[in-house]
PDB file of N, CA, C and O in Angstrom:
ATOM      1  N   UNK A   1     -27.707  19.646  -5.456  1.00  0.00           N
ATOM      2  CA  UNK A   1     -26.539  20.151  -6.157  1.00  0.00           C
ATOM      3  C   UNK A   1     -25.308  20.150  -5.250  1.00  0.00           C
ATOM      4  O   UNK A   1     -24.218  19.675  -5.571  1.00  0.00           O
ATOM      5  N   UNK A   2     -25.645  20.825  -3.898  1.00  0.00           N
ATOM      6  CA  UNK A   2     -24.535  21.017  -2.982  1.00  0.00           C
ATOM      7  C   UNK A   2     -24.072  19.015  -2.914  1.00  0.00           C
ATOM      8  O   UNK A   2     -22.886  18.698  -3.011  1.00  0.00           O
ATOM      9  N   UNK A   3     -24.869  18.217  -2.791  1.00  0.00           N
ATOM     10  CA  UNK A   3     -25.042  17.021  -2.619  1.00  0.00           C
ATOM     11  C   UNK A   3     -23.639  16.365  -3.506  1.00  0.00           C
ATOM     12  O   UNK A   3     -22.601  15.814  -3.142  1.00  0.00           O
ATOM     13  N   UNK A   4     -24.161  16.708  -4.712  1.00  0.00           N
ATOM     14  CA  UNK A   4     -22.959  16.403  -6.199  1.00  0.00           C
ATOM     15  C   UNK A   4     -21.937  16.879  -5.977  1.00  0.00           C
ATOM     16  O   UNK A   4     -20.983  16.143  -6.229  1.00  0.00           O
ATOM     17  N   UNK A   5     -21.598  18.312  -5.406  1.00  0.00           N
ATOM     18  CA  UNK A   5     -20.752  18.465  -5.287  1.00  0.00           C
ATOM     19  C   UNK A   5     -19.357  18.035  -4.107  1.00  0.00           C
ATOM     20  O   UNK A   5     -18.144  18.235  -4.167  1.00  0.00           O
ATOM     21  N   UNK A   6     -20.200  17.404  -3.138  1.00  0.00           N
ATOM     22  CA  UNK A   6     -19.564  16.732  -2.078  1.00  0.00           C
ATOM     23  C   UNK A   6     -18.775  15.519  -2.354  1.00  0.00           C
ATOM     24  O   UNK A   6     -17.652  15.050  -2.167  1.00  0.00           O
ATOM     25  N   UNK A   7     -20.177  15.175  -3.019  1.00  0.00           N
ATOM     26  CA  UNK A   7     -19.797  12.739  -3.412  1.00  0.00           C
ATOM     27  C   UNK A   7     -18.615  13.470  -4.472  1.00  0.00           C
ATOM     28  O   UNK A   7     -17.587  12.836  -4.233  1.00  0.00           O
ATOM     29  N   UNK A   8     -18.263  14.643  -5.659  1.00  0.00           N
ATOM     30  CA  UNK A   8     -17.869  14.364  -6.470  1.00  0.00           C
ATOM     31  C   UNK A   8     -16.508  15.031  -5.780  1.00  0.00           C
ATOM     32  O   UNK A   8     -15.646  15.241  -6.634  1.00  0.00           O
ATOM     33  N   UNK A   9     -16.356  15.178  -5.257  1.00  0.00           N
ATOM     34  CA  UNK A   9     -15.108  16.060  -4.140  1.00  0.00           C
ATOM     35  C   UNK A   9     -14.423  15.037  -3.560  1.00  0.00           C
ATOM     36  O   UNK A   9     -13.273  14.747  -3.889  1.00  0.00           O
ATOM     37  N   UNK A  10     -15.145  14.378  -2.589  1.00  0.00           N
ATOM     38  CA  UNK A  10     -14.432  13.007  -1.760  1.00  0.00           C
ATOM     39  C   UNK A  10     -14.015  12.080  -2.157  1.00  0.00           C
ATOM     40  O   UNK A  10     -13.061  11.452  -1.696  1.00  0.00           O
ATOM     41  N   UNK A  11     -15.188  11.620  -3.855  1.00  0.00           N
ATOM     42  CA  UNK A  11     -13.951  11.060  -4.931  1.00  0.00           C
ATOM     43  C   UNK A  11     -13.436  11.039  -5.630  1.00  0.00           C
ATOM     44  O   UNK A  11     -13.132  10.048  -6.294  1.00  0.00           O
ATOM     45  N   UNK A  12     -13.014  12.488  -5.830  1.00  0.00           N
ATOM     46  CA  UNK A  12     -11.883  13.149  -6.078  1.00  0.00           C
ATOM     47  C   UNK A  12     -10.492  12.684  -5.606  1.00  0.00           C
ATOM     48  O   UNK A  12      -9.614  12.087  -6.229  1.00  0.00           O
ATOM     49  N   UNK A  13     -10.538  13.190  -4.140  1.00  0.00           N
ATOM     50  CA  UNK A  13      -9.631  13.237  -3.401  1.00  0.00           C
ATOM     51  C   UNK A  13      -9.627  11.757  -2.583  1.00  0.00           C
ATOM     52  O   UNK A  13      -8.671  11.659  -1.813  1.00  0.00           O
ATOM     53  N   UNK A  14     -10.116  11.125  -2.600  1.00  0.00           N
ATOM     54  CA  UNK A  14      -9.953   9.412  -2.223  1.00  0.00           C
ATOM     55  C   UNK A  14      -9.006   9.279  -3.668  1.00  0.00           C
ATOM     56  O   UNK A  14      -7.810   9.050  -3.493  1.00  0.00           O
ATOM     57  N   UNK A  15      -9.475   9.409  -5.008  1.00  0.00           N
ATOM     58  CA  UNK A  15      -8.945   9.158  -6.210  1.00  0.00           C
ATOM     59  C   UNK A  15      -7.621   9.356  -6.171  1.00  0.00           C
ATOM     60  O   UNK A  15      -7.034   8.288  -5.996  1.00  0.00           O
ATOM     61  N   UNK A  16      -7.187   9.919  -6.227  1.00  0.00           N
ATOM     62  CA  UNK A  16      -5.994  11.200  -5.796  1.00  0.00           C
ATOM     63  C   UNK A  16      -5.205  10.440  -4.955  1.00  0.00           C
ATOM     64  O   UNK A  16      -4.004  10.301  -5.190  1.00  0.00           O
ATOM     65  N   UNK A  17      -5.830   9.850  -3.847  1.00  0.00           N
ATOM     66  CA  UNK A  17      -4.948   9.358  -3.075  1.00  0.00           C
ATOM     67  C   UNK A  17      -4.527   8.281  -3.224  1.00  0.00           C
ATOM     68  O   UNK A  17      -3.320   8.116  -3.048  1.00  0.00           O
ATOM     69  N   UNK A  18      -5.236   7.332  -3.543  1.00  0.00           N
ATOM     70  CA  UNK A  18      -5.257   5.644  -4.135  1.00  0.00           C
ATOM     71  C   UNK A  18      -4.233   5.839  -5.198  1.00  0.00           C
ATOM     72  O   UNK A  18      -3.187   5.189  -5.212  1.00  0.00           O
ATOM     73  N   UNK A  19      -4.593   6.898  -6.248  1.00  0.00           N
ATOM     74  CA  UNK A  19      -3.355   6.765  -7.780  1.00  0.00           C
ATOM     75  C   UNK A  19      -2.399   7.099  -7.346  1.00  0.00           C
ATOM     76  O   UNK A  19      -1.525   6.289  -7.656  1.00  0.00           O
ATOM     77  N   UNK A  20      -1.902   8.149  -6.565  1.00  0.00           N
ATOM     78  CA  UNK A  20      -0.165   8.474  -5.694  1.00  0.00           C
ATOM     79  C   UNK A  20       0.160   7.489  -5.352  1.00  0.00           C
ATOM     80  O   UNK A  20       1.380   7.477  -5.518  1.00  0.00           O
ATOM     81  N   UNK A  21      -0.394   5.862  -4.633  1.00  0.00           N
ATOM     82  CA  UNK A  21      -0.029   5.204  -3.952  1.00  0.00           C
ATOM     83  C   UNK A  21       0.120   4.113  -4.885  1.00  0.00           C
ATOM     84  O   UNK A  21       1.237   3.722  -5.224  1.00  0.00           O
ATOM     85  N   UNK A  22      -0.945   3.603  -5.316  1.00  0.00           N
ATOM     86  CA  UNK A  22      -1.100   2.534  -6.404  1.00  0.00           C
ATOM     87  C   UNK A  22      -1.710   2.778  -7.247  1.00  0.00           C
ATOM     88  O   UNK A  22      -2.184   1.697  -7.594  1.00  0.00           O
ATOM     89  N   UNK A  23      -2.181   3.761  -8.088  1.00  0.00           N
ATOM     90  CA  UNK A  23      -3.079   3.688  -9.234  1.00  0.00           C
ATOM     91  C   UNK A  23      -4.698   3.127  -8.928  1.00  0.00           C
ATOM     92  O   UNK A  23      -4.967   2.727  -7.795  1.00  0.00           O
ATOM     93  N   UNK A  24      -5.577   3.126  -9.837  1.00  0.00           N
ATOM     94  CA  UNK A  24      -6.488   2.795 -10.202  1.00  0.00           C
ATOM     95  C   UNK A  24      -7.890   3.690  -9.354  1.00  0.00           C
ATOM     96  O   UNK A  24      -8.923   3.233  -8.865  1.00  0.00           O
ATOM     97  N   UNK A  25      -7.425   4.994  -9.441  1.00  0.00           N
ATOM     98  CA  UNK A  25      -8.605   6.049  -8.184  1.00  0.00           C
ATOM     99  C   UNK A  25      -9.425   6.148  -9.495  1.00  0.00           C
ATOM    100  O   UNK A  25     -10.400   6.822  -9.163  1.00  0.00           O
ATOM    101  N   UNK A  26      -9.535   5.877 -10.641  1.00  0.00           N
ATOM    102  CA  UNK A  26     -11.050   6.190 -11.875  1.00  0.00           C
ATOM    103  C   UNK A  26     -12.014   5.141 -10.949  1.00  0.00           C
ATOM    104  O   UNK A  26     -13.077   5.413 -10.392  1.00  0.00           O
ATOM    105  N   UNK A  27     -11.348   3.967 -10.969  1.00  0.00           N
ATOM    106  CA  UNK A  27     -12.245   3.063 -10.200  1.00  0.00           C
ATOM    107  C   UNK A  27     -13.184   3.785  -9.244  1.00  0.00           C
ATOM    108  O   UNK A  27     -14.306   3.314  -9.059  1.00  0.00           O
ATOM    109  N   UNK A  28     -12.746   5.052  -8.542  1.00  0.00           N
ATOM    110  CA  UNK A  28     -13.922   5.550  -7.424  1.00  0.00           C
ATOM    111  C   UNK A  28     -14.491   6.974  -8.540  1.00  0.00           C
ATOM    112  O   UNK A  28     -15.664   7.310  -8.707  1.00  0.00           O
ATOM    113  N   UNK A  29     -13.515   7.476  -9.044  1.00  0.00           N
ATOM    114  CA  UNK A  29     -14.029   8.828  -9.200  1.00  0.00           C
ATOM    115  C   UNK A  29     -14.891   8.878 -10.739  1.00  0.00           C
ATOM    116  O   UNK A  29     -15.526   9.893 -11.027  1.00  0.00           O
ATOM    117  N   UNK A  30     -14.839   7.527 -11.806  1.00  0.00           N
ATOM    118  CA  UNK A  30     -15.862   7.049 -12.438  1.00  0.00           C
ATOM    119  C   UNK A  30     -17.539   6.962 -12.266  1.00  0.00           C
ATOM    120  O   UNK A  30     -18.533   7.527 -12.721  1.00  0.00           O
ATOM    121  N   UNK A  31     -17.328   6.280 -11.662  1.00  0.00           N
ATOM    122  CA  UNK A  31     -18.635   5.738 -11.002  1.00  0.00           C
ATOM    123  C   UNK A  31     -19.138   6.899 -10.140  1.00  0.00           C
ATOM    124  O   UNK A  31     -20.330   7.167  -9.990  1.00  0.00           O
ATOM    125  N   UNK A  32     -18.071   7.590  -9.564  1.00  0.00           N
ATOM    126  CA  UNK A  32     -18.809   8.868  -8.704  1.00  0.00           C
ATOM    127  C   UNK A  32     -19.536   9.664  -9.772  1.00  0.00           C
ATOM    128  O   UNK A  32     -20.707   9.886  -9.464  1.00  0.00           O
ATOM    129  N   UNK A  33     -19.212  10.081 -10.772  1.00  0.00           N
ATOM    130  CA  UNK A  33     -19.400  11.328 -11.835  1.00  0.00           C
ATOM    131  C   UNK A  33     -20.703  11.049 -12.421  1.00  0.00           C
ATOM    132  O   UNK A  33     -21.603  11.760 -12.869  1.00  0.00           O
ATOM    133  N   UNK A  34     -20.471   9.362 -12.232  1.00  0.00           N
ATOM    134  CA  UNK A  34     -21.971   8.713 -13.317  1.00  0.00           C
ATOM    135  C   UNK A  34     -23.155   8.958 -11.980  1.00  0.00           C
ATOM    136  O   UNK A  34     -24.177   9.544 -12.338  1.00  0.00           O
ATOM    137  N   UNK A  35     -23.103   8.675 -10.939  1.00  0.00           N
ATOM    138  CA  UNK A  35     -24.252   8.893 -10.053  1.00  0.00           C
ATOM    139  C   UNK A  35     -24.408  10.403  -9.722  1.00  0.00           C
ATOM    140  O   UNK A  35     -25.527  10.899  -9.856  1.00  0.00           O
ATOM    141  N   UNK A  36     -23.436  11.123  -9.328  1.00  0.00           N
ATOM    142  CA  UNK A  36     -23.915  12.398  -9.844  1.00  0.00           C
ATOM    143  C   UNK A  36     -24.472  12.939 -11.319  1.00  0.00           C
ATOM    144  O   UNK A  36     -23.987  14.070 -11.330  1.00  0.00           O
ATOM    145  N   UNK A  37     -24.909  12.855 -12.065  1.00  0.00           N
ATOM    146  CA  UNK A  37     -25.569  12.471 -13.343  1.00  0.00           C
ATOM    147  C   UNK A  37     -24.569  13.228 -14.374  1.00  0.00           C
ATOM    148  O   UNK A  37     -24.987  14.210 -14.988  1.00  0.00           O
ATOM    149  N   UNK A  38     -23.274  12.771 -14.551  1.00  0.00           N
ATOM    150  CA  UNK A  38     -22.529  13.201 -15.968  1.00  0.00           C
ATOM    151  C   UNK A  38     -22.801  12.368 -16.777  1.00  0.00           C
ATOM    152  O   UNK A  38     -23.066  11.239 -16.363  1.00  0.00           O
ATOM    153  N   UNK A  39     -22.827  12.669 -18.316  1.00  0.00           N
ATOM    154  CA  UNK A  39     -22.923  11.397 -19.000  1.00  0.00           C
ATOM    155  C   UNK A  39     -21.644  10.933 -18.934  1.00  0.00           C
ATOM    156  O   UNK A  39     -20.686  11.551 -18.469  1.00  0.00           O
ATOM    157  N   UNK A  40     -21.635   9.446 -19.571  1.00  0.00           N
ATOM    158  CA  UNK A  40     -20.596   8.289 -19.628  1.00  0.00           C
ATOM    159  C   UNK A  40     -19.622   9.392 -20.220  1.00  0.00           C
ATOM    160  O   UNK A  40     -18.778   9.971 -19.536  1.00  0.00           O
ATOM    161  N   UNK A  41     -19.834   9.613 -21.549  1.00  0.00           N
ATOM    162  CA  UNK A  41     -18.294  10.378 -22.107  1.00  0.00           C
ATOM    163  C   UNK A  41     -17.757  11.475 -21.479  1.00  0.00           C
ATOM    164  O   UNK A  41     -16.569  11.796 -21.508  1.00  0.00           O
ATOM    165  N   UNK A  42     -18.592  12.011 -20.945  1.00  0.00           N
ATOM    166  CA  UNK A  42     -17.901  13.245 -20.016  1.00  0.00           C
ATOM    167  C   UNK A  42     -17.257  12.969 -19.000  1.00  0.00           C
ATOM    168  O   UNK A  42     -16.315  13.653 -18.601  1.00  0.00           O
ATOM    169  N   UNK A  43     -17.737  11.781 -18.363  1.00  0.00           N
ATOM    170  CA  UNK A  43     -17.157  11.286 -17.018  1.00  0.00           C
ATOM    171  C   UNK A  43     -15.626  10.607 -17.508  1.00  0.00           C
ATOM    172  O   UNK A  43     -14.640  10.685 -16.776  1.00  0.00           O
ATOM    173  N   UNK A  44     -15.607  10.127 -18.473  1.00  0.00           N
ATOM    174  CA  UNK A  44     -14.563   9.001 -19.243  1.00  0.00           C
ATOM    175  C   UNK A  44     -13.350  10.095 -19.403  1.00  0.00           C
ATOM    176  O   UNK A  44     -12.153   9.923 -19.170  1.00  0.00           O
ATOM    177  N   UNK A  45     -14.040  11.305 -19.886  1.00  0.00           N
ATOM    178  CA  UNK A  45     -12.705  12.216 -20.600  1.00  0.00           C
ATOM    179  C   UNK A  45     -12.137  12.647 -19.352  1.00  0.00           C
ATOM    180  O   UNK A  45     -10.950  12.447 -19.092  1.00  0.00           O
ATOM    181  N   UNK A  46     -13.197  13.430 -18.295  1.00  0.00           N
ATOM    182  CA  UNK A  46     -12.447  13.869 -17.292  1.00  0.00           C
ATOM    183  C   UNK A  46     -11.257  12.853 -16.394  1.00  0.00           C
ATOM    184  O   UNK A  46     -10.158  13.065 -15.881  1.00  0.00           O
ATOM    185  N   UNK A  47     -12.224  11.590 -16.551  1.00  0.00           N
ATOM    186  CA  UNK A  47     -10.985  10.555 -15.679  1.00  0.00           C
ATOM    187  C   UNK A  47      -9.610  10.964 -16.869  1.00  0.00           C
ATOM    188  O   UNK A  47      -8.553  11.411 -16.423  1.00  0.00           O
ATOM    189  N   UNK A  48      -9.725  10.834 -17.742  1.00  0.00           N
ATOM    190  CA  UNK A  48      -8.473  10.590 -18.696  1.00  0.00           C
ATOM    191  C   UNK A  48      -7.592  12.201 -18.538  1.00  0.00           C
ATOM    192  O   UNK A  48      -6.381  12.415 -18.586  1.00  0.00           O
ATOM    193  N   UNK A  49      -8.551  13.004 -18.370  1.00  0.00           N
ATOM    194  CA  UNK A  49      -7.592  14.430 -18.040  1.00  0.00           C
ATOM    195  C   UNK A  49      -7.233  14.779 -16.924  1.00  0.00           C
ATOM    196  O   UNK A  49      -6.344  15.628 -16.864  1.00  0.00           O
ATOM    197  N   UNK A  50      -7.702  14.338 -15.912  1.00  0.00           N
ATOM    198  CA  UNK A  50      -6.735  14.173 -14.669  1.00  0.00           C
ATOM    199  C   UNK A  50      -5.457  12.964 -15.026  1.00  0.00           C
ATOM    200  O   UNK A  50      -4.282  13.238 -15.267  1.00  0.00           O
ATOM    201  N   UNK A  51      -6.085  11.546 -14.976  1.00  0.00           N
ATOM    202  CA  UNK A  51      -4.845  11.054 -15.726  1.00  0.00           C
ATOM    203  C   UNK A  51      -3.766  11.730 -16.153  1.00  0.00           C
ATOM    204  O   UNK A  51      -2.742  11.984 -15.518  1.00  0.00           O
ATOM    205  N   UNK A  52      -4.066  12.032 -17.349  1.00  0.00           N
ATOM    206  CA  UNK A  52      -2.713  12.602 -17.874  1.00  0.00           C
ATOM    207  C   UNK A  52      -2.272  14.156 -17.096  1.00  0.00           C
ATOM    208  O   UNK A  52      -1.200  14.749 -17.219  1.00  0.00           O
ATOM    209  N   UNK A  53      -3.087  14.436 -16.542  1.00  0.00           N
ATOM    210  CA  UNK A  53      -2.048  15.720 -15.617  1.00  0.00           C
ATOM    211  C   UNK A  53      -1.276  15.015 -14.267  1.00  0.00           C
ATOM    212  O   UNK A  53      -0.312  15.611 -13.786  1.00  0.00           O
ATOM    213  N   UNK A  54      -1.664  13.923 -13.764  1.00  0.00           N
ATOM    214  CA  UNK A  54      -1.084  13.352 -12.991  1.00  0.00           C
ATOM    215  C   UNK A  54       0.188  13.166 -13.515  1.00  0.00           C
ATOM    216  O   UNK A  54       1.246  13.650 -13.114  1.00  0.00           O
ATOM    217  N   UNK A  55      -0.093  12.133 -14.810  1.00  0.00           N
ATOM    218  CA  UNK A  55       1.020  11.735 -14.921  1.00  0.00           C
ATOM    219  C   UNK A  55       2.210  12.544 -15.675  1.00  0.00           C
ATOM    220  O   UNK A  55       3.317  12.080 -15.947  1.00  0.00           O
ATOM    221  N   UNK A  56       1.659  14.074 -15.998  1.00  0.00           N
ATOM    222  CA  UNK A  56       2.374  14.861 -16.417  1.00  0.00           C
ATOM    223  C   UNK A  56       3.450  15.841 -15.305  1.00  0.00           C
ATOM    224  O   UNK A  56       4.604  16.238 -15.472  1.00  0.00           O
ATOM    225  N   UNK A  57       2.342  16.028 -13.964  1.00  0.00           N
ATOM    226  CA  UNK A  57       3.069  16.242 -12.811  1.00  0.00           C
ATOM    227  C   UNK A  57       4.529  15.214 -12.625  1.00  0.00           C
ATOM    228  O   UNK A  57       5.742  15.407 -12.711  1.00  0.00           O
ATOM    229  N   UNK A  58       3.730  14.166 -12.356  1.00  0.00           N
ATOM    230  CA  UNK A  58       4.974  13.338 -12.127  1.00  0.00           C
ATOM    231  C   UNK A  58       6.371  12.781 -12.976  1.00  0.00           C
ATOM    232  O   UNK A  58       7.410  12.296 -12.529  1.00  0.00           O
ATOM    233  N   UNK A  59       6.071  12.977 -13.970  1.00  0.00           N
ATOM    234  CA  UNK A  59       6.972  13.162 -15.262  1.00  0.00           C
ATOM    235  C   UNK A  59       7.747  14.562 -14.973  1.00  0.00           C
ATOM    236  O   UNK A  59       8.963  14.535 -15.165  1.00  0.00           O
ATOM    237  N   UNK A  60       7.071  15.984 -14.459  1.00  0.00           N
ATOM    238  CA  UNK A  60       8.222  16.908 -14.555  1.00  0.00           C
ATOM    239  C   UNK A  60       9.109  16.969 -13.099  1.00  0.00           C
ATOM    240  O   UNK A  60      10.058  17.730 -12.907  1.00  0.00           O
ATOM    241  N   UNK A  61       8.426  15.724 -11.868  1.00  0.00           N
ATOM    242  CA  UNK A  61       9.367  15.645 -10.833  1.00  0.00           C
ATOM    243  C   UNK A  61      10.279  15.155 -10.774  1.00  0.00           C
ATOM    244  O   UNK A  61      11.268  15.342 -10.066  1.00  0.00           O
ATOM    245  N   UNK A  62       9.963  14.202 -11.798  1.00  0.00           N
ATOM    246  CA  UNK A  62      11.330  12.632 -12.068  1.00  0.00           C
ATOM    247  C   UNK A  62      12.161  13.886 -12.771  1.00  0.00           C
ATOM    248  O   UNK A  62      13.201  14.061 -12.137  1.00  0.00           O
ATOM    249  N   UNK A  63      12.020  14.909 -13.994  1.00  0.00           N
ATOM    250  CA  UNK A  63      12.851  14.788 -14.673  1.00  0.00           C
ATOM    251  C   UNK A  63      13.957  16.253 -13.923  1.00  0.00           C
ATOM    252  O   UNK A  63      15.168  16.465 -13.981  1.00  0.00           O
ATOM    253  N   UNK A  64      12.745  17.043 -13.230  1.00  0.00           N
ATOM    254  CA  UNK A  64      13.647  17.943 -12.218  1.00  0.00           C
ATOM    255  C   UNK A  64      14.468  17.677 -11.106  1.00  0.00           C
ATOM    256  O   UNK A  64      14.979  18.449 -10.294  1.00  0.00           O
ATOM    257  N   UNK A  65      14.519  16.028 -11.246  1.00  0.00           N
ATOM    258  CA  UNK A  65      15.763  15.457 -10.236  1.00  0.00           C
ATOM    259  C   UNK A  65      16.556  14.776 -10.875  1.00  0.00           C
ATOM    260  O   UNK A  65      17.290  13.975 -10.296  1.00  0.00           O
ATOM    261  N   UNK A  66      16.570  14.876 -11.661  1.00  0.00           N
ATOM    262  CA  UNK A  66      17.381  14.225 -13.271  1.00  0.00           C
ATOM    263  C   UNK A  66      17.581  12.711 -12.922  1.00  0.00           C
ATOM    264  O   UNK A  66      18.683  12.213 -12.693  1.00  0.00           O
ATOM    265  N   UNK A  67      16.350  12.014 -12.906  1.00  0.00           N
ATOM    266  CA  UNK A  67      15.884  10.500 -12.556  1.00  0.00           C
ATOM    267  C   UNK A  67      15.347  10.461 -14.248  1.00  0.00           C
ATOM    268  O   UNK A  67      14.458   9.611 -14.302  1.00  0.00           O
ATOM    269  N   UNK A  68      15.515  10.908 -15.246  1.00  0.00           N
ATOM    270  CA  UNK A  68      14.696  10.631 -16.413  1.00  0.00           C
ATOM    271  C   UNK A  68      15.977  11.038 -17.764  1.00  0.00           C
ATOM    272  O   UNK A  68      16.457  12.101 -18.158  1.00  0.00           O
ATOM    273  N   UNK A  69      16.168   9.618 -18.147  1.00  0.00           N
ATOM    274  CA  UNK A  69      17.314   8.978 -18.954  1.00  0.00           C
ATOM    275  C   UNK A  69      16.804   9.560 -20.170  1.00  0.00           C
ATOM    276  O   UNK A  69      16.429   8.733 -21.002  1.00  0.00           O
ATOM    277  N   UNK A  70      16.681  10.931 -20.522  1.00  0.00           N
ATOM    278  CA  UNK A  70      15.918  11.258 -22.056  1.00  0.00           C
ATOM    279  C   UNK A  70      16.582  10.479 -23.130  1.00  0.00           C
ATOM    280  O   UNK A  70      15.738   9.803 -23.719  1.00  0.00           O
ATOM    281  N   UNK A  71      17.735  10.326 -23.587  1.00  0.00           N
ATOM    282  CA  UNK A  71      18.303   9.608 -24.610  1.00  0.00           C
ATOM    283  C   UNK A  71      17.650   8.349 -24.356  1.00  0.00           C
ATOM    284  O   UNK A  71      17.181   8.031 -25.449  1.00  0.00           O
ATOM    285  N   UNK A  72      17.393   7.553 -23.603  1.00  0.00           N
ATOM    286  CA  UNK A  72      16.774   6.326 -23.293  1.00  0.00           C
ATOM    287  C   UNK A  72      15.214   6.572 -23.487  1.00  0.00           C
ATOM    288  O   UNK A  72      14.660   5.644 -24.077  1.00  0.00           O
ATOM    289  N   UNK A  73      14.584   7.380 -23.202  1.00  0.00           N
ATOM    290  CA  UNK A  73      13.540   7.341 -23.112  1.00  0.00           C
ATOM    291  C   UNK A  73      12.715   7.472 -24.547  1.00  0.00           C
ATOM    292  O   UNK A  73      11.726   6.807 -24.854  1.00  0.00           O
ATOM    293  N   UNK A  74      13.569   8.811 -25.603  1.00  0.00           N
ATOM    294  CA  UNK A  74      13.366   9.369 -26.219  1.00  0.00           C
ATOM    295  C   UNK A  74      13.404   8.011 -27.904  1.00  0.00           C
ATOM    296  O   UNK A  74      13.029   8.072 -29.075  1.00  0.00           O
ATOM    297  N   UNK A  75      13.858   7.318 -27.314  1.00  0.00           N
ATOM    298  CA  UNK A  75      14.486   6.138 -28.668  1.00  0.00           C
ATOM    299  C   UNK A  75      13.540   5.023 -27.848  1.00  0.00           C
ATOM    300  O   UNK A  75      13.515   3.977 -28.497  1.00  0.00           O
ATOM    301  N   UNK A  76      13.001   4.962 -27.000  1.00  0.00           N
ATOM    302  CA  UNK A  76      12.148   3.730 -26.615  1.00  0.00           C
ATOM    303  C   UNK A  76      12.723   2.545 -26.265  1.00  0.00           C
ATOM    304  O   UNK A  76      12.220   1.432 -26.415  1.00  0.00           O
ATOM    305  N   UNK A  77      14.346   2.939 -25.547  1.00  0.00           N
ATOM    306  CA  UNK A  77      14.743   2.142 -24.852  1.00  0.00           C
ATOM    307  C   UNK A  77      14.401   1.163 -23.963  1.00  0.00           C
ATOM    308  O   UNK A  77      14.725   0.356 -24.834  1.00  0.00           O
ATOM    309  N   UNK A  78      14.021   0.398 -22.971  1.00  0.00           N
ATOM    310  CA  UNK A  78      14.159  -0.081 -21.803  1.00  0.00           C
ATOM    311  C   UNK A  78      15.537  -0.126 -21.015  1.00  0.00           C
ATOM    312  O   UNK A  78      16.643  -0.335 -21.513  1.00  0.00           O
ATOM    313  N   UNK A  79      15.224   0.129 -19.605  1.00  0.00           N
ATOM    314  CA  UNK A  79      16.434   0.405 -18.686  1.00  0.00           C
ATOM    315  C   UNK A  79      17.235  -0.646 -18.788  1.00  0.00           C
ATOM    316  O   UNK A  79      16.690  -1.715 -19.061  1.00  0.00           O
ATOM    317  N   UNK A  80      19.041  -0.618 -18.560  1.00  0.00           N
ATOM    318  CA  UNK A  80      19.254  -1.431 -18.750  1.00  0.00           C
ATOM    319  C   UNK A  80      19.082  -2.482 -17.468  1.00  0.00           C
ATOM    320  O   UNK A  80      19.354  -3.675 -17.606  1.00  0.00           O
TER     321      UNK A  80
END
């Protein structure tokens, strides 16, 4: 158990670090969840709910430095 909780910690935080930089940390922290024995859908949702808190973090940093064009964004603009 202590075991699961280690592998599922380190790729965690390997995850974590790879998506800040370039994206694609499910690639480790997927496959981690499935060998620690989650099933497939549980492992799938959690990647997708970190996902979106990531990208919800980073959405309220852009917009608390007023880097986020809401009238543009909000109509499905592209920048000009």
């Amino acid at each position: 158990m202590l075991t699961a909780f280690i592998i599922c910690g380190a790729a965690a935080l390997a995850g974590g670090f790879i998506d800040a930089i370039a994206g694609g940390g499910g690639l480790l922290t997927v496959p981690a969840l499935l060998v620690c024995g989650i099933p497939p859908h549980i492992a799938l949702g959690t990647n997708k709910i970190s996902a979106f808190l990531g990208t919800s973090v980073a959405l309220a940093n852009f917009a608390s430095n007023g880097l986020v064009r809401w009238r543009l964004a909000l109509c499905g603009v592209p920048f000009p």
